[in-house]
C-alpha positions in Angstrom: 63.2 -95.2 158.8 60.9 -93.8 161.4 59.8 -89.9 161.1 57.7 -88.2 164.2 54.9 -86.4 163.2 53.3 -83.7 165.7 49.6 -83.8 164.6 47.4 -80.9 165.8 43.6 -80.3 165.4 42.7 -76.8 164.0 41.5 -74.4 166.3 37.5 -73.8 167.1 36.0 -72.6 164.2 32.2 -70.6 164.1 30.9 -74.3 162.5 32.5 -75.7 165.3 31.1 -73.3 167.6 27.9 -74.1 166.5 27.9 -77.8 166.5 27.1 -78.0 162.3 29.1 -80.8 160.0 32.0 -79.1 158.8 34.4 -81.5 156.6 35.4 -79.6 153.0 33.8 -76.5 153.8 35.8 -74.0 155.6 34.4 -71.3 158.2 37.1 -69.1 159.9 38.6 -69.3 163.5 36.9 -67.9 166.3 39.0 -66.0 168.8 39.2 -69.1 171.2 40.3 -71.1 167.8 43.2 -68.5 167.6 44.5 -69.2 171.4 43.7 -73.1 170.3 46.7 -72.3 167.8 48.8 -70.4 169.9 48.6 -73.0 173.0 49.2 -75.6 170.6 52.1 -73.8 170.1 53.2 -72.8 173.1 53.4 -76.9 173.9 55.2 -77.1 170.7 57.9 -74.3 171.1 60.7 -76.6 171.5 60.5 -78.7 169.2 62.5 -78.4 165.9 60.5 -78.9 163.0 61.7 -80.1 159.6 58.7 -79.4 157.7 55.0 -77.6 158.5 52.2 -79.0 157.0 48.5 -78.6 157.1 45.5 -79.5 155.0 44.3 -77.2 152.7 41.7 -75.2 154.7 42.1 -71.8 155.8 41.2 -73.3 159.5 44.0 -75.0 159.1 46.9 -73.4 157.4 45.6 -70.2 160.0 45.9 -72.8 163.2 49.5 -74.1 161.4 50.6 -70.4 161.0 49.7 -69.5 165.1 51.6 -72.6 166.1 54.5 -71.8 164.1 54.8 -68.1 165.2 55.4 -69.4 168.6 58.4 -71.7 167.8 61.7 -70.7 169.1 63.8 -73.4 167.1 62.5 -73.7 163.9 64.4 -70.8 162.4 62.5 -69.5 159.3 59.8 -72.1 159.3 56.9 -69.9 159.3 54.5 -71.2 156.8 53.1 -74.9 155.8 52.5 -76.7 152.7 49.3 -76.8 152.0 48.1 -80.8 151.4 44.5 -81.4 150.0 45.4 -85.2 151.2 45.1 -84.1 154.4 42.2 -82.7 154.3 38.7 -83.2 156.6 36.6 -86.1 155.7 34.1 -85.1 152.9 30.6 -84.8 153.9 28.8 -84.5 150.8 25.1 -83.8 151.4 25.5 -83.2 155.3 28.6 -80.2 155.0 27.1 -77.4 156.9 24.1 -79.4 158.4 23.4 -79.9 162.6 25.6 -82.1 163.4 23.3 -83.7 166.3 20.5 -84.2 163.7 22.9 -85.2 161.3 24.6 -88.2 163.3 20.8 -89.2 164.1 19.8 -89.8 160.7 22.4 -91.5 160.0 22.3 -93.7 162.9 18.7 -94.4 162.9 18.8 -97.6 160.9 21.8 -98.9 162.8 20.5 -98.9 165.8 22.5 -95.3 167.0 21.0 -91.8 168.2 24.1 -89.9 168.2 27.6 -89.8 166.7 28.6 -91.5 170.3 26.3 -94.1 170.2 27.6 -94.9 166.5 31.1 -95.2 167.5 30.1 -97.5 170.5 28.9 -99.8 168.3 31.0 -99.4 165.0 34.3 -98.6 163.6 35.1 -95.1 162.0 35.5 -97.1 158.7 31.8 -98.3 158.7 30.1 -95.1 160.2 31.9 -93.4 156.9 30.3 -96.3 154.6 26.9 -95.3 156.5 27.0 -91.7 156.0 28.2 -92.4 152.0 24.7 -94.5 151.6 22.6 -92.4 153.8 23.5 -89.5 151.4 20.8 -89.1 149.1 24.0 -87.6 146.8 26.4 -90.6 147.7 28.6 -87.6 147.6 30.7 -88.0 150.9 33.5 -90.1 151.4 33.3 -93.7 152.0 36.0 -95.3 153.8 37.9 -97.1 150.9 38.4 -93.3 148.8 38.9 -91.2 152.0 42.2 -93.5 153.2 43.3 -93.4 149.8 43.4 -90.3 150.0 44.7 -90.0 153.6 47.5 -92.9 152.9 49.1 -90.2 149.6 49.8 -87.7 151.8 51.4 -90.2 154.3 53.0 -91.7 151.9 54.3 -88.2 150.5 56.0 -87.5 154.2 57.8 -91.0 154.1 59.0 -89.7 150.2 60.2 -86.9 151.7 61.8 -86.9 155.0 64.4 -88.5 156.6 64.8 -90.8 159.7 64.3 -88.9 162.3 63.0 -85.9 161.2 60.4 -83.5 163.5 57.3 -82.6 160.9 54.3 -80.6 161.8 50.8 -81.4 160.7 47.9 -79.2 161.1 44.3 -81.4 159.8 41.1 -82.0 161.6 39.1 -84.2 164.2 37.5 -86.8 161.8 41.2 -86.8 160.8 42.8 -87.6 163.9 40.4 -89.7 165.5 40.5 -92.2 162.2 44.5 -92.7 162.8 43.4 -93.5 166.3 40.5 -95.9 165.5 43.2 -97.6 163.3 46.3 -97.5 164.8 45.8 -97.0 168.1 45.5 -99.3 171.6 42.2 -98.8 173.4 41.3 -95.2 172.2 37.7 -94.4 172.3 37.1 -92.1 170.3 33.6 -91.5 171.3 34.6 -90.9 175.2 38.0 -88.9 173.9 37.1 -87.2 170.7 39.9 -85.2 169.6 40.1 -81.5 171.3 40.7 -78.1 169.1 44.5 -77.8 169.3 44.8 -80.9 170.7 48.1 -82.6 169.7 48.6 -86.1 168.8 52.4 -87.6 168.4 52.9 -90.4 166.0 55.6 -92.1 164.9 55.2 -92.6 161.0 57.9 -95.6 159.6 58.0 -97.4 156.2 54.8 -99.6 156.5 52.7 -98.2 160.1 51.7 -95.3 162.1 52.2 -95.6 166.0 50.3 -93.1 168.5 53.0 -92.7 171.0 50.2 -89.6 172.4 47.0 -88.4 171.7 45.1 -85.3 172.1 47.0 -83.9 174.5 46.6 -79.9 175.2 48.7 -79.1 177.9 
């Protein structure tokens, strides 16, 4: 059973815009996050989609909504499920915080001055187990509950879809570029940090994830 899964990073949002953390908390598209949607879907417009999803978000079900407008095959696919598995990594203390200053603190005992430097150095998997202790809260996701969380909703498409099935996914940067730390061959993620309305293919079977592209935007 393999199903291929088109996944696309939300369009730019104000937080994005103004370079602050922005995992559970939500801040609406700007108008260059609504063409991020409506390129993405553009890309996407002939491709036949079984099932839309996105993560719970507005930024995403709005991006998920865009894309779908432009489809030409889908028929009267115009509206995802909305998954809170798929949703951004949690950043506890740090939601809404610089991101610049953010990735410094928690770099600064790890030898890192920025979010770049960190994933030089260290998997996705650890930088989340830093930011967890850092957080005087220990209220943002460490690695082991944030891909339990990730792995239900994966494990909800392989539930319900069937071999070779087309299914859209709308979700977020932290998001995309874990699958790629994970699964995929030689991806820096630091270098090639996933792009508002990029889209990344995967091929999703019984028991992996493949990357057969990655944030791709034209």
């Amino acid at each position: 059973m393999a199903i291929t899964v088109y996944i696309v990073r939300h369009g730019q949002t104000l937080l994005n815009r103004y370079k602050k953390m922005q995992g559970w908390v939500d801040s609406p598209l700007t108008e260059k996050g609504i063409q991020d949607g409506k390129r993405a879907g553009k890309i996407l417009e002939n491709i036949k989609f079984d099932k839309a999803y996105s993560s719970d978000t507005m930024r995403a079900i709005r991006t998920c909504e865009y894309i779908l407008s432009e489809n030409k095959v889908s028929g009267d696919l115009k509206e995802p499920q909305a998954m809170m598995e798929f949703r951004e990594q949690k950043y506890g203390y740090f939601e809404g915080s610089d991101s610049p200053q953010t990735w410094m603190l928690i770099g600064a005992t790890h030898g890192a001055g920025s979010f770049k430097e960190l994933v030089n150095k260290y998997p996705l998997d650890e930088i989340k187990d830093f930011m967890h202790e850092t957080d005087p809260f220990h209220e943002s996701e460490d690695s082991k509950t944030y891909w339990k969380r990730i792995n239900s909703g994966f494990d909800y498409l392989r539930k319900n879809h069937k071999d070779g099935e087309n299914v859209l996914l709308v979700c977020h940067g932290s998001t995309i570029a874990s699958l790629a730390d994970k699964y995929g061959d030689n991806i820096n993620v630091g270098e090639n940090y996933p792009r508002n309305g990029s889209i990344t293919k995967l091929k999703v079977t019984e028991n992996d994830i493949e990357i057969e592209e990655y944030n791709k935007i034209d």
